[in-house]
N, C-alpha and C positions, 0 to 999 in steps of 0.2 A: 381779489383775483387769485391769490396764494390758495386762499382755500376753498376756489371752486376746482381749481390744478390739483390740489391734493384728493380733493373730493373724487373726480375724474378716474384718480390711478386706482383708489381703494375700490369704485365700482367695476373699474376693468380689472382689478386683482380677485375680486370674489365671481366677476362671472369667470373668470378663465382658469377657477379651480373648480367651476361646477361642471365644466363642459370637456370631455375627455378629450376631444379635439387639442385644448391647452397644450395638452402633459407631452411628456417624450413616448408614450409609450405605445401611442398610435395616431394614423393616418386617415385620412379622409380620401377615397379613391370611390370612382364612380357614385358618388353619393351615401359611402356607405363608411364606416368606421371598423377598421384592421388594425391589427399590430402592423408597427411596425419591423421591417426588417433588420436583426440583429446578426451580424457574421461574429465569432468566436472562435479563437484560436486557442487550442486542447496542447498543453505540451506535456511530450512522456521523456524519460530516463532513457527509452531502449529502442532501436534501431523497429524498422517498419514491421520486421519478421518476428518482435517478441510478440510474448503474449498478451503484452498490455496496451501495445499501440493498437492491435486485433482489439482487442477491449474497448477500445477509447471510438474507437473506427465502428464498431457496433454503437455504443452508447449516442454516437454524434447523428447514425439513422434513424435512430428510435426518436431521438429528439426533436428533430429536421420532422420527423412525420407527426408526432400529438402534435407540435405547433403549427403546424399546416403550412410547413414551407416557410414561415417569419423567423425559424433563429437557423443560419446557415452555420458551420463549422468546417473549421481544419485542422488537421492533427500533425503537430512537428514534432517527430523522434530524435533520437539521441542528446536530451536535454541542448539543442544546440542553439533555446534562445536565453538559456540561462547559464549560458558557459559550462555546461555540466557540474555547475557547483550546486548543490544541491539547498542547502543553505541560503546561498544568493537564490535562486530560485522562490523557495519557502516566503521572502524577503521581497521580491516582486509583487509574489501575487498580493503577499499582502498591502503593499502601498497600490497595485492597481495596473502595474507594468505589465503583467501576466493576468493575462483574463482566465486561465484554469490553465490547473494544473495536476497531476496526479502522481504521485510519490509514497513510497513505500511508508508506514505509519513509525518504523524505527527513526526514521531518516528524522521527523517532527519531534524526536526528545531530547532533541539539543533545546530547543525551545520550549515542550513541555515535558516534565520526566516524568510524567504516567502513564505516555506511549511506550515507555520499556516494561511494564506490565505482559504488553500482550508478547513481548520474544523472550520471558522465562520459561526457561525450558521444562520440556513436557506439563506446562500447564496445562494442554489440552490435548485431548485424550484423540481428536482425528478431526477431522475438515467439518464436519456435520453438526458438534460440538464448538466450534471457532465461531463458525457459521451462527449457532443459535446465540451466541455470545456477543457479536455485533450487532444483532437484534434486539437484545434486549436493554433494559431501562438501564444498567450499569455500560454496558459498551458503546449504548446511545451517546450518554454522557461522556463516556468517553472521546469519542469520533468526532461531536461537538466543541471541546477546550479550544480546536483553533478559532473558534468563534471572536475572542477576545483580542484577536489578530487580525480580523477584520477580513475572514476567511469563512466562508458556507460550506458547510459539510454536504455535498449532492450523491455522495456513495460510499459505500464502503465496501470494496471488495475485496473478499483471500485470497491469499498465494499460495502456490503448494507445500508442502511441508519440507523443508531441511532433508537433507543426506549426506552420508560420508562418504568420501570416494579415498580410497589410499592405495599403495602399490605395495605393503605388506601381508595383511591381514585381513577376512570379512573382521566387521565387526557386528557382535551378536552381545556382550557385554560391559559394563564400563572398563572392564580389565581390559579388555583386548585393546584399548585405546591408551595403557600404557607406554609410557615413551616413545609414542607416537610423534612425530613433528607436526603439526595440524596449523594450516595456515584461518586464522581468523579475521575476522570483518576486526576496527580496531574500537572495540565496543567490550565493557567492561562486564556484562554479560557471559560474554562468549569467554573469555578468558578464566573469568570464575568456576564456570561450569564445567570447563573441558578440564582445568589444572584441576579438578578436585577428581576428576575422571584418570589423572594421570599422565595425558597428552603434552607434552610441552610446543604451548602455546607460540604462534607467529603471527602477530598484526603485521600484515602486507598490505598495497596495493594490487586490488583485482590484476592492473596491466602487467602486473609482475608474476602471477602466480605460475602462466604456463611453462614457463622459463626456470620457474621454480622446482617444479614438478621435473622438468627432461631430467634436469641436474642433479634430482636428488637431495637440492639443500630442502625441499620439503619432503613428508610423506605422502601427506593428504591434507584436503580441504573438504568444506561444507558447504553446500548450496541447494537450493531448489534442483530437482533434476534436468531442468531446460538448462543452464549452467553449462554442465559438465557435456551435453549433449551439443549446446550450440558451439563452444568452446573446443569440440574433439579432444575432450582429457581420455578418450579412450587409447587413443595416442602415446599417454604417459600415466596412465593409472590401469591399476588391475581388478579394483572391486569397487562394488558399488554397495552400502547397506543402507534398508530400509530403517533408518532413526527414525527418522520424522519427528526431530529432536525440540524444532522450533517454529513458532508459525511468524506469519507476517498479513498485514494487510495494505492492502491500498486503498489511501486517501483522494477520495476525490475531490476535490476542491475550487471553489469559484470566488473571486473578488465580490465583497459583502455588496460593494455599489454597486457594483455591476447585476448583481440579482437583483439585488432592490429596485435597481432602473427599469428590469424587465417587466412585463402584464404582467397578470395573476395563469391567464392562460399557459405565458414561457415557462413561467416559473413552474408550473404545475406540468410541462411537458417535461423538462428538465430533470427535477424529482423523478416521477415516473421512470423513466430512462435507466437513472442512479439503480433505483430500488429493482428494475426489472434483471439490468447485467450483472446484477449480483447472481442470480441464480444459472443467467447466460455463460457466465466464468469460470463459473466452478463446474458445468459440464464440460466445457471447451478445455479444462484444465487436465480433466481425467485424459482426456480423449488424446489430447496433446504431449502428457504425462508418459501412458502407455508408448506411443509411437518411439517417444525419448528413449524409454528404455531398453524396446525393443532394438532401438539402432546399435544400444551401447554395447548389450548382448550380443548382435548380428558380431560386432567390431574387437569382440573378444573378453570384456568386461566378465566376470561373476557376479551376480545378485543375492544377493540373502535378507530372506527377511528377519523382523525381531519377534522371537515370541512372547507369551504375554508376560510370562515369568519372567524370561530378562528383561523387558521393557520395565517391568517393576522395580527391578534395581539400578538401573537411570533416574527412575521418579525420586527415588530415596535419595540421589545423590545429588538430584537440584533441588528437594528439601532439606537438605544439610548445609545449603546456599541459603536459603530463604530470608535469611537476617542481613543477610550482605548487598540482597538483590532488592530488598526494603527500601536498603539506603540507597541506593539508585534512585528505584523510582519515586521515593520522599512522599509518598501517598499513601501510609498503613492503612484507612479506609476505604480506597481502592482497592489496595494488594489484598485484603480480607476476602473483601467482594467476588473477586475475582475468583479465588482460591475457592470461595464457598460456593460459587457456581458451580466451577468445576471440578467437585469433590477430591478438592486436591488442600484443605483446612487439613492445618495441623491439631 
């Protein structure tokens, strides 16, 4: 009797791996076999008005449409299902708590330190060059380490490049950043770079910095230009200079089981998505960029941009870092790689 019961389960366990009907991954409706339907909740860092929840909000139609209505989405800003800890967040997705998530690629070298590769400064020479640089076999690989976290790499997209904003000086050379108060992100990077520039460095919290600024205990800070723009530092700063000191990207990221669970069709609608907003971003970025600065201008701001000559004496001063910024990112066949892409090898 045992082993006509055992016999039983093994023929029901081999037909119900043959017949797609079994799996999770589709349905049987009007006679016919679909996906099923998948809802997914996308969480961002930033309020509905940045540019990444806009991001994630495009990504979530693109994908709703190649999968033909089977994977639904929603997008919750201001990191407010991860408590805005970014870490905890990182830490979710990866146990499965967070079904996606998208977060800045800095934010992930707590956990892997060859995400600080890509925010050495003036590694890359403009947006076009980052760009090709995620693309390729070295950035690939890159974009992919959260793999090991239990974490799908589904995009990777740029951010716009760094700027200084201060209420003394443009700044047009590393001198002019001379005892400067410069409030920083509290990243060992940023500090390296700036004190070898002159600036005396301030690891702050962002919620402190405007208050900073009224009062003068700062000079200036760095940021993407949507920053200083969404933040009204026009308010309490008087310039704006074109750095474009450091890049960033965004990680887009999905729960490994949770891809795994999905068809081949989701999974394939998903990617797609990933790989098409990349190039969606980086328009929507300019477009959004300009508007930024325009306002800051209307509001009183100066702009100046860097010329190529003094941009070349910034490059010199974050290769005069290069052995320090090593030890960071504890990757010298990475940091090679990197460098030799972008004709920044010593």
């Amino acid at each position: 009797m045992k082993k006509k019961i055992l016999a039983g389960i093994l023929t029901m366990a081999m037909l119900c791996t043959g017949l797609a009907g079994c799996g999770s991954k589709n349905e049987t409706v009007d006679g016919e076999s679909k996906e099923k339907k998948v809802s997914i909740t996308i969480s961002v860092p930033d309020p509905d008005a940045s540019y990444i929840y806009q991001a994630a909000e495009e990504f979530a139609k693109r994908a709703n449409e190649y999968s033909d209505g089977s994977l639904e989405f929603k997008v919750s800003g201001n990191g407010s299902l991860y408590g805005g800890d970014t870490a905890a967040g990182i830490k979710q997705l990866s146990a499965g708590s967070l079904q996606m998530l998208i977060l800045a690629s800095s934010v992930y070298a707590s956990f892997e330190p060859g995400y600080n590769v890509i925010s050495v400064p003036y590694m890359f020479d403009d947006q076009q060059q980052f760009l090709d640089y995620l693309n390729s076999d070295v950035g690939t690989e890159l974009m992919n380490r959260v793999s090991d976290m239990g974490i799908t790499t589904v995009g990777k997209w740029t951010r716009s490049m760094r700027k200084v904003t201060n209420s003394v000086r443009p700044v047009n050379t590393p001198e002019d950043l001379g005892g400067m108060v410069l409030r920083v992100p509290n990243n060992s990077l940023y500090v390296e770079f700036f004190g070898a520039c002159g600036a005396v460095t301030t690891p702050m919290n962002f919620s402190e910095v405007y208050n900073a600024l009224q009062l003068n205990t700062l000079d200036g800070q760095e940021n993407p230009i949507d920053v200083p723009y969404s933040n009204k530092f026009y308010e309490v700063q008087k310039y704006i200079s074109g750095t474009d000191h450091m890049a960033d990207a965004w990680l887009v990221g999905i729960n490994s089981k949770l891809y795994d669970s999905l068809s081949d069709k989701q999974q394939e609608a998903i990617t797609k998505a990933g790989e098409e907003v990349q190039q969606w971003n980086v328009e929507f970025m300019e477009k959004e960029d300009q508007k930024a600065l325009d306002t800051l201008k209307e509001n009183g701001m100066e702009y100046n941009d860097i010329s190529e000559e003094d941009r070349e004496k910034f490059v010199e001063v974050s290769k005069s870092c290069y052995d320090k910024f090593k030890e960071l990112i504890k990757d010298d066949e990475l940091f090679d790689a990197t460098a030799e892409f972008c004709g920044k090898a010593e």
